[in-house]
Every structure is written in C-alpha cells, then in structure tokens.
KENU-769991 format. One record per residue: residue number from 1; residue in one letter; y, z, x of N, C-alpha, C, O in turn. Coordinates in steps of 0.001 Angstrom, whole numbers, plus 500000, padded with zeros to 6 digits. Example, Ala and Ser with C-alpha at 12.3 -4.5 7.8 and 13.67 -1.06 7.14 Angstrom:
KENU-769991
ATOM    k  r    n.c2    n.c3    n.c1   ca.c2   ca.c3   ca.c1    c.c2    c.c3    c.c1    o.c2    o.c3    o.c1
ATOM    1  A  494310  507800  513190  495500  507800  512300  496700  507800  513200  496681  508465  514236
ATOM    2  S  497750  507080  512850  498940  507140  513670  500030  507870  512900  501138  508039  513409
***
This chain:
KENU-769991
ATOM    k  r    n.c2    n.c3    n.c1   ca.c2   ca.c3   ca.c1    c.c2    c.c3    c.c1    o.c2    o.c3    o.c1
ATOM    1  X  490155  465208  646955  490434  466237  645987  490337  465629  644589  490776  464540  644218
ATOM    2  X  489552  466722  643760  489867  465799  642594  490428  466087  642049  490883  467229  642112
ATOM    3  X  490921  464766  640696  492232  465116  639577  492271  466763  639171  493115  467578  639544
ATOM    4  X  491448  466932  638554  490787  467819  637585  490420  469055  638368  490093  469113  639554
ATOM    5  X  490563  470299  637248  490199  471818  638280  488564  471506  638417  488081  470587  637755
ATOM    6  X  487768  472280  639271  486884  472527  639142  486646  474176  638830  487530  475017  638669
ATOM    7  X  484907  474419  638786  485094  475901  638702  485580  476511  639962  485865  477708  639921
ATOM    8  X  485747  475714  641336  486263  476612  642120  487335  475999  642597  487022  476150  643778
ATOM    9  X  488005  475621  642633  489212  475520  642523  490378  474674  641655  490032  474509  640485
ATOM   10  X  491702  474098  641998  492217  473638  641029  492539  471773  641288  492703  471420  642456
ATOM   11  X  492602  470814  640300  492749  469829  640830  493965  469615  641367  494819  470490  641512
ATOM   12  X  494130  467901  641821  495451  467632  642142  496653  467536  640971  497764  468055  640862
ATOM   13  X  496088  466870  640385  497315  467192  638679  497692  468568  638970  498901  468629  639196
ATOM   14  X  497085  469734  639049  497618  471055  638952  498422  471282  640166  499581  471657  639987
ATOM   15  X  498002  471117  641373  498343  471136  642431  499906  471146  642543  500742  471961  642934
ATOM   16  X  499938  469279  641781  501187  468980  642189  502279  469280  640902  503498  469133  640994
ATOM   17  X  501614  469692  639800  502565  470470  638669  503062  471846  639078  504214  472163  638783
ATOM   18  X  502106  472862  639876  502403  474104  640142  503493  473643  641348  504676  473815  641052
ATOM   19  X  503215  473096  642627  504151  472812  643858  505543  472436  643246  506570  473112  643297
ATOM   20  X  505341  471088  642597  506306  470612  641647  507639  471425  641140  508806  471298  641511
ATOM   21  X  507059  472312  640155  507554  473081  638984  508148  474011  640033  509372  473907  640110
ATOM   22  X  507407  475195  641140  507873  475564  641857  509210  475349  642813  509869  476282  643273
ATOM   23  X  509498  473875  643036  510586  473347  644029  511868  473302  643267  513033  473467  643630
ATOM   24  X  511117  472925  641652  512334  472369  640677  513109  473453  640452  514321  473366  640255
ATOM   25  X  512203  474973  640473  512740  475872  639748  513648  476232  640811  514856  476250  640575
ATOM   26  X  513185  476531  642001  514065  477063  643217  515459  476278  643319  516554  476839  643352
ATOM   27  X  515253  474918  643363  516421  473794  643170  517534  474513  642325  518651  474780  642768
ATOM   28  X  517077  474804  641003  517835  474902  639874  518554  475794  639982  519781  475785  639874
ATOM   29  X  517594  476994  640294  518288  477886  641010  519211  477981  641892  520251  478511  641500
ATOM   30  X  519170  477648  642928  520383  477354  644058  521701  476593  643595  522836  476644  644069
ATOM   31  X  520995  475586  642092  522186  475125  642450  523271  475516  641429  524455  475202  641546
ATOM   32  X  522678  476332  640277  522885  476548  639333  523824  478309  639699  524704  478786  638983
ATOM   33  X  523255  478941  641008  524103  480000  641723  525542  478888  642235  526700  479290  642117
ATOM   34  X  525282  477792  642674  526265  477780  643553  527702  476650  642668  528897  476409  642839
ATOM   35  X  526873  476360  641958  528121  475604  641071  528681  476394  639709  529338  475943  638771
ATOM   36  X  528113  477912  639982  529486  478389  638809  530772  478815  639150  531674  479121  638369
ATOM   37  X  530800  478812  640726  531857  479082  641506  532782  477875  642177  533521  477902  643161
ATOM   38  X  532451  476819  641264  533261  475412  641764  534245  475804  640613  534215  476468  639577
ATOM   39  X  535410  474813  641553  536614  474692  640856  536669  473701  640157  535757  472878  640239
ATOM   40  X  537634  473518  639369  538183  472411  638603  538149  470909  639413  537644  469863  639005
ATOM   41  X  538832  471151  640651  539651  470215  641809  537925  469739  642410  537717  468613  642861
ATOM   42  X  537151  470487  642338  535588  470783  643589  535237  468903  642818  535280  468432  641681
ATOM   43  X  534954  468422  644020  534276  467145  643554  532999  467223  642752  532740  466353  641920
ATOM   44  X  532219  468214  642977  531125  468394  642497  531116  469004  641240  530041  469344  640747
ATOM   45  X  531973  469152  640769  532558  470182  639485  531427  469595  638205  530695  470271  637482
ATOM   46  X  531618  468016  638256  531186  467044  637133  529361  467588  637354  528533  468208  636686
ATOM   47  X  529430  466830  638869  528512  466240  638913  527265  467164  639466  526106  466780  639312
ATOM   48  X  527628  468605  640222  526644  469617  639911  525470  470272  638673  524361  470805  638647
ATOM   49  X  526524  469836  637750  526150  470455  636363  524935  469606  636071  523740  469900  636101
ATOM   50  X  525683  468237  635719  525254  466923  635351  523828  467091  635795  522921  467350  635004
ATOM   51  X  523586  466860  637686  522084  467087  638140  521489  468099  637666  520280  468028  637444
ATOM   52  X  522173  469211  637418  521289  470626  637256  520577  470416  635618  519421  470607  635241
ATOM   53  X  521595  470025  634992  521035  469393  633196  520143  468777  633349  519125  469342  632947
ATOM   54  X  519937  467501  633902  519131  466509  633818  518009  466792  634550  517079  466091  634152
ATOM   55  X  517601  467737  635722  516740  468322  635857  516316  469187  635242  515094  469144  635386
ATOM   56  X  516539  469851  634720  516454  470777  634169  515769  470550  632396  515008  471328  631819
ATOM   57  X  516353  469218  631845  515675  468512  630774  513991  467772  631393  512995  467685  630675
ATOM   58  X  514039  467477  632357  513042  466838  633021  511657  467215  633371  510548  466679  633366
ATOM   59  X  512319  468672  633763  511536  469637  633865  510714  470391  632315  509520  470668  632201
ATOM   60  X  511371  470501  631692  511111  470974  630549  509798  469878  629821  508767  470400  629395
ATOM   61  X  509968  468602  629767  509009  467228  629604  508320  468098  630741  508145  469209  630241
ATOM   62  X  507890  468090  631937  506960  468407  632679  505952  469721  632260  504740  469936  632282
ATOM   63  X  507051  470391  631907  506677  471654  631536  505666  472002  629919  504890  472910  629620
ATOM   64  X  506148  470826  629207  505333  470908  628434  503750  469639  628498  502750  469614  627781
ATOM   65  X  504056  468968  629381  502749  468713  630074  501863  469763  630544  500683  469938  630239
ATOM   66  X  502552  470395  631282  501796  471257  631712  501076  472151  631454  499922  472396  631806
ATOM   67  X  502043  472862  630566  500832  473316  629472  499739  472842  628286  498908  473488  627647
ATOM   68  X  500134  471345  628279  498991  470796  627280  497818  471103  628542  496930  471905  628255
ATOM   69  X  497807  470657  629532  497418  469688  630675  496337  471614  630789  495162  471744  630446
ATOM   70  X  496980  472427  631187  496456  473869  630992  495418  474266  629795  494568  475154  629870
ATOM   71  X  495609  473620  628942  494650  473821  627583  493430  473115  627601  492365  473286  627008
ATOM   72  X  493961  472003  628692  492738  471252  628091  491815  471164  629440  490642  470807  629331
ATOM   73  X  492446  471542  630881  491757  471357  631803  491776  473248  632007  492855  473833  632100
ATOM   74  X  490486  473979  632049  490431  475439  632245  490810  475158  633505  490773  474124  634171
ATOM   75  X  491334  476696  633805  491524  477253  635406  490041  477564  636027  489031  477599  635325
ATOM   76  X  490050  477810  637604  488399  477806  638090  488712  478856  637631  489779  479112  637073
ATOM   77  X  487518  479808  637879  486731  481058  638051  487439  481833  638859  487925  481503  639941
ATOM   78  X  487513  483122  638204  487832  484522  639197  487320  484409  640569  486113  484169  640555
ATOM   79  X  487722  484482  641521  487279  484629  642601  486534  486357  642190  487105  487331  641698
ATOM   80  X  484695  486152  642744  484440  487743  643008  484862  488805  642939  484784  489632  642032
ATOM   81  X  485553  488857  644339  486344  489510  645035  487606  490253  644954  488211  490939  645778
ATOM   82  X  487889  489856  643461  489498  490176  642746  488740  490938  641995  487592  490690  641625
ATOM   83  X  489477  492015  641731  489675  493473  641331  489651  493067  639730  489933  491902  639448
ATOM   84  X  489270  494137  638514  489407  493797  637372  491125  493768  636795  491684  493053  635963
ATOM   85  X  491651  494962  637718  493321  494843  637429  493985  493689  638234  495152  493428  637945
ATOM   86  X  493413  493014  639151  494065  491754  639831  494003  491035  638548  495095  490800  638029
ATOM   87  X  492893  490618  637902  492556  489406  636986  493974  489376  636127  494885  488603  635828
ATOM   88  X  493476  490935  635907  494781  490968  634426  496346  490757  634882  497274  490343  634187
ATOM   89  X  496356  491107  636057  497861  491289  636598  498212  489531  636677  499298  489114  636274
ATOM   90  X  497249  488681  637191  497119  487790  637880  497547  486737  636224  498266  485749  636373
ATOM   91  X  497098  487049  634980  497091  486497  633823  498219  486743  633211  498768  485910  632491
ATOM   92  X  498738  488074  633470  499759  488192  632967  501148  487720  633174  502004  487292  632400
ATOM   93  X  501101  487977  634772  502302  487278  635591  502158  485719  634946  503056  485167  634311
ATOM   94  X  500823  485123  635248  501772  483071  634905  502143  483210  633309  502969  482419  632854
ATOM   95  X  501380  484482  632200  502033  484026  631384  503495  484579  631055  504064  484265  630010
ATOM   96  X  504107  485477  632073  505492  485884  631781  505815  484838  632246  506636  484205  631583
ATOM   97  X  505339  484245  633504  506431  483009  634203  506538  481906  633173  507572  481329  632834
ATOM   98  X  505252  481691  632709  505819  480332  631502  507067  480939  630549  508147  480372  630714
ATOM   99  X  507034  481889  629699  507191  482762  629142  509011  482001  629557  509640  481155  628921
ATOM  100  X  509301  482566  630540  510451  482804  631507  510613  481415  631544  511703  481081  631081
ATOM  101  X  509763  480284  632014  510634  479048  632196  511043  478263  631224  511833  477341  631429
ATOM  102  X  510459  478594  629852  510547  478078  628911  512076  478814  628025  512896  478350  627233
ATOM  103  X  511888  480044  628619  512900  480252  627996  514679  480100  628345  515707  480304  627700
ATOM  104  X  514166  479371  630482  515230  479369  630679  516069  477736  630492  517229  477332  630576
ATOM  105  X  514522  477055  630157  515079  476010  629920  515601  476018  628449  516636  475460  628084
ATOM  106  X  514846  476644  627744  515765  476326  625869  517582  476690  626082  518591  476141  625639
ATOM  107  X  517315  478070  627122  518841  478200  626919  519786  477495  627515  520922  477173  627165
ATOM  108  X  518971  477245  628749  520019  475893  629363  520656  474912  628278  521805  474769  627861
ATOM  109  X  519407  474278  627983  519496  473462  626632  520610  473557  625573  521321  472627  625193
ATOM  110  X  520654  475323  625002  521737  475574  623940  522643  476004  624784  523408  476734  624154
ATOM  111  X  523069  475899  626301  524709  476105  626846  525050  475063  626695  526225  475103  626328
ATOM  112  X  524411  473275  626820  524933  472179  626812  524877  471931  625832  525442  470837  625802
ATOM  113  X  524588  472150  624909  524519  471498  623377  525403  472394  622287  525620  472167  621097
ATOM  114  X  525831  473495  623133  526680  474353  622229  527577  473418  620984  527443  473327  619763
ATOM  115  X  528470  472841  621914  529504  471858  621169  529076  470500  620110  529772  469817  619358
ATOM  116  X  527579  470469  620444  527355  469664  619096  527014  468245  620329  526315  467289  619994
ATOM  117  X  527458  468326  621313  526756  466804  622521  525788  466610  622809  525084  467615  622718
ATOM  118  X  525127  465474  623269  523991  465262  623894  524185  465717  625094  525219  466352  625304
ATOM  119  X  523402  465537  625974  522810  465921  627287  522232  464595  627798  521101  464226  627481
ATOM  120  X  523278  463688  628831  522762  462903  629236  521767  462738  630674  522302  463211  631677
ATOM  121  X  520892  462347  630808  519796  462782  631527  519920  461279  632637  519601  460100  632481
ATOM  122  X  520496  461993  633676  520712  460723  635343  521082  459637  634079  520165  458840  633882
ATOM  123  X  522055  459498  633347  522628  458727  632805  520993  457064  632257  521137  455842  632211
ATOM  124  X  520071  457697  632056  518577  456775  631774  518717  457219  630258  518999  456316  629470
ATOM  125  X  518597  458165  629885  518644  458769  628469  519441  459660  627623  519879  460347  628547
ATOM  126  X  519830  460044  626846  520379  460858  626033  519405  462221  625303  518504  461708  624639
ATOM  127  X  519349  463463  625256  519036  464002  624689  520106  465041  623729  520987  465843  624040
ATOM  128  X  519598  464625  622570  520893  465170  621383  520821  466626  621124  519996  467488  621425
ATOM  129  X  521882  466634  620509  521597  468547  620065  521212  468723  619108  521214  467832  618259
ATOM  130  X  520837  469671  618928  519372  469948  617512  520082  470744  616508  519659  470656  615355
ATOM  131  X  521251  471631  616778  521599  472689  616475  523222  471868  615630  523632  472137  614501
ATOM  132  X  523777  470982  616507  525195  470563  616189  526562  471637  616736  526240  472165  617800
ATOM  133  X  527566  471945  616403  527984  472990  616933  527966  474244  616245  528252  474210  615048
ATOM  134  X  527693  475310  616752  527440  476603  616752  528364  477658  617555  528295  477952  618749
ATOM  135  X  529295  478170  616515  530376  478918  617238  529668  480360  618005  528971  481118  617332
ATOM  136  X  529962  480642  619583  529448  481423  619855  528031  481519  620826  527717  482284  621737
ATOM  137  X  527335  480356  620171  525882  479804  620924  526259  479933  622705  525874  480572  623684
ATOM  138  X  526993  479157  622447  527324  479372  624745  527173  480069  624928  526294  480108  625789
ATOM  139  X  527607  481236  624561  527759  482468  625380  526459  483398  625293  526132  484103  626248
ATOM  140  X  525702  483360  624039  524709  483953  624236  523673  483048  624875  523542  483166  626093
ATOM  141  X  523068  482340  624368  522304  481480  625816  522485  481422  627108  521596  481291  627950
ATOM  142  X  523887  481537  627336  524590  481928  628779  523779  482972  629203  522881  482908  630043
ATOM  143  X  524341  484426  628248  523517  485253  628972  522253  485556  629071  521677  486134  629992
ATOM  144  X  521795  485102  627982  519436  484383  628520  519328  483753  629377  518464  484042  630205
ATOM  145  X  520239  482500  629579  519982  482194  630904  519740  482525  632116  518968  482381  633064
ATOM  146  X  520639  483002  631765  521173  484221  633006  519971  485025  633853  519296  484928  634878
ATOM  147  X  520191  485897  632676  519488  487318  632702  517553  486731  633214  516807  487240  634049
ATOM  148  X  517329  485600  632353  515554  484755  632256  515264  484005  633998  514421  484188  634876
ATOM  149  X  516490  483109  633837  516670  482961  635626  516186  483958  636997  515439  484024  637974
ATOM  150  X  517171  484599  636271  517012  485952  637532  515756  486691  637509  515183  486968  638563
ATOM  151  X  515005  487237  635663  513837  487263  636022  513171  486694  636716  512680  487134  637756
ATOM  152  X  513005  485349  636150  512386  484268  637040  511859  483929  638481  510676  483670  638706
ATOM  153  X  512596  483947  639194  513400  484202  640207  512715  485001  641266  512424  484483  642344
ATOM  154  X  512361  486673  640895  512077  487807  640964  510903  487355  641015  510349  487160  642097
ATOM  155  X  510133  487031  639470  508896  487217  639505  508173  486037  640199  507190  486128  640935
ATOM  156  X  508760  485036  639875  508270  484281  640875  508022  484492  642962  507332  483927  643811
ATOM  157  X  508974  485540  642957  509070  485597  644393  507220  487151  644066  506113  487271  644591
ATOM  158  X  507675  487597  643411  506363  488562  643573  505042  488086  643564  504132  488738  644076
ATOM  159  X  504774  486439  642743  503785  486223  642305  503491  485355  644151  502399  485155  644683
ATOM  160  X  505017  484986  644766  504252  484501  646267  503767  485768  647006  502616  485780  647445
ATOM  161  X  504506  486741  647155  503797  487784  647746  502710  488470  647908  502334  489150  648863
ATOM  162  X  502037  488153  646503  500999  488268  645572  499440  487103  646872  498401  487177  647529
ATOM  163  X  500653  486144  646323  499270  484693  647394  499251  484897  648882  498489  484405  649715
ATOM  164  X  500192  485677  649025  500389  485708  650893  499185  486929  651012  498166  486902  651702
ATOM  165  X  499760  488201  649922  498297  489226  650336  497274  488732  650195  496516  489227  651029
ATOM  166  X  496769  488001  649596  495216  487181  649222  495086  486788  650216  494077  487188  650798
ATOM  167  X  496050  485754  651008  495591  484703  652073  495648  486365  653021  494569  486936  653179
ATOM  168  X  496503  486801  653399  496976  487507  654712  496018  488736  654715  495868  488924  655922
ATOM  169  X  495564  489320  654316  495028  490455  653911  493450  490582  653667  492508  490786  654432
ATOM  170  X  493562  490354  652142  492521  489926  651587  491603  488824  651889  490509  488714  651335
ATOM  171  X  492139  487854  652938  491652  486791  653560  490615  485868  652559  489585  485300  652924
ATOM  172  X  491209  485893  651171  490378  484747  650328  490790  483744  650027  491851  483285  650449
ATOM  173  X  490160  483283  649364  490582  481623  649131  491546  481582  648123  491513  480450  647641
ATOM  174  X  492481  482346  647511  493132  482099  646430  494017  480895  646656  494113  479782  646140
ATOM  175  X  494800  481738  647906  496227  480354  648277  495728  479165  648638  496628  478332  648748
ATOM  176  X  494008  478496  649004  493922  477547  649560  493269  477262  648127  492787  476140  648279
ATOM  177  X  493054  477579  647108  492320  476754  646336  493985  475953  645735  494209  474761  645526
ATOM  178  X  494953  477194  645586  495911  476490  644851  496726  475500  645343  497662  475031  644695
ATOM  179  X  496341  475065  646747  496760  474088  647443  495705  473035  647332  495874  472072  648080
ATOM  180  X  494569  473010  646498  493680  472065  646214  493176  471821  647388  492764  470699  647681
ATOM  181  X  493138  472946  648302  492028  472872  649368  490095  473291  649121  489707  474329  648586
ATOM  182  X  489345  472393  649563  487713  472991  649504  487351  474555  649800  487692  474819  650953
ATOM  183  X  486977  475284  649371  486505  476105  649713  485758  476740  650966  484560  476462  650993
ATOM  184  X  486249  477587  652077  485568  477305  653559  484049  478156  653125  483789  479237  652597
ATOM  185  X  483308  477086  653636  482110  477936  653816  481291  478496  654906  480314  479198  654646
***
C-alpha cells in the first residue's frame, strides 16, 4: 500500500489517521460519558480526566496534521457510481465532522484551562492556557462540549452507516478503498 492517496484510493498515512482519529474519538467518548459520574472517593476521579485531557490534546496535534496532510495529499476520485447528491452529502459530512472535532477539542481545551492551568499531557509535557482565567468559560465550553460531542458522535455513527450501504448494498469499493485496500478487478 502506498504512503500517499492515489486517484483510486487512499494511502496508508490516511488510512491510519482516519482508523486512528476514529478509535480516539470513540475512546473519548466512552470515557468522557463515564467519568462525569465518578465520585470524589472513585479512584479514577484524578486519573480519568487526566487520560481523557491528554488524549484529547494529542489528538488535536494529530488532528491538525491531518488536515495539513489533507491539503496537500488530494482525496482519490469519485467513485462513478456515486450519485451527484452522494458526492455532496459525502463532502459535507467530513467537513461537519472536522468542523465537530475541532470544535470539541477547543472546548475541551477551555474546560481545563478555565482557571488559568496548564494541561499536563501523560505528565511528558505541559500545555498552558492561552486565555488565563476567565470567569464563567467552564461552563460554556462545557456546554459545546457537550452538545459538539454528541453531535459528533451521531454523525459519525451515520457517516458508518453511510460505508456499510456502499459496501452492503451498493457493493462498491468505497469501504475497501478507505481501508487502503486495491481495488477488485
């Protein structure tokens, strides 16, 4: 497989940024549902957060790879076979999803930095706050978070449903190119 997209399908760099980005987000998700309901006493109280931050900063560095990495390497070619409203639907969805991850990471970003702290990242780095403290900031980023997540979330689950009809249905190559599989001929 190579690095790089071709016109018919996508490389491994993409491959493993889309798979990637995909696992991180689901991660974040789960864990980010399941540790607002820890207690004080919950061992994990600290240290839920802690992972979910530092992924979550990590991701964001990835994320803006990814989109350089998008600018400069084109996507293949329309498959034929896709409808003129697939194309557009198909363009529109990754750009709400960037749209959406970007925005759920800034707010992540301004819930931990509300108070004016860094954000220490698996304790390797520090990332500072840009803002300092800002009375009030938590809570609204809270609820972008929130609210961008759950989009997220959603649309991401539509955009698999989306690859299952291609593969299941439509029986084309969409889901195997984005697995950086050859094209069957």
């Amino acid at each position: 497989m190579p690095l790089k997209n071709t016109s018919t399908r996508f490389g491994l760099v993409n491959v493993i940024l889309h798979w990637g980005v995909a696992l991180a987000i689901l991660g974040l998700f789960g864990l980010g549902y399941y540790m607002v309901d820890l207690s004080y006493y919950d061992p994990w109280y600290r240290t839920a957060p802690h992972i979910h931050r530092s992924i979550g900063i990590l991701l964001l560095l990835v994320m803006v790879f990814r989109l350089f990495w998008r600018l400069v390497n084109p996507t293949p070619e329309p498959l034929p076979s896709h409808q003129r409203w697939e194309r557009f639907a198909a363009h529109l969805t990754h750009g709400v999803l960037y749209l959406l991850i970007f925005v759920a990471l800034v707010s992540g970003y301004l819930i931990s930095t509300a108070d004016g702290s860094a954000i220490r990242v698996f304790n390797w780095f520090e990332v500072p706050s840009l803002t300092g403290r800002v009375r009030g900031m938590e809570e609204i980023a809270g609820d972008i978070h929130y609210w961008s997540t759950w989009a997220l979330v959603a649309l991401a689950l539509l955009h698999a449903l989306a690859a299952i009809k291609h593969h299941m249905f439509d029986r084309d190559e969409t889901l195997r190119r984005m697995c950086g599989l050859a094209p069957r001929s």
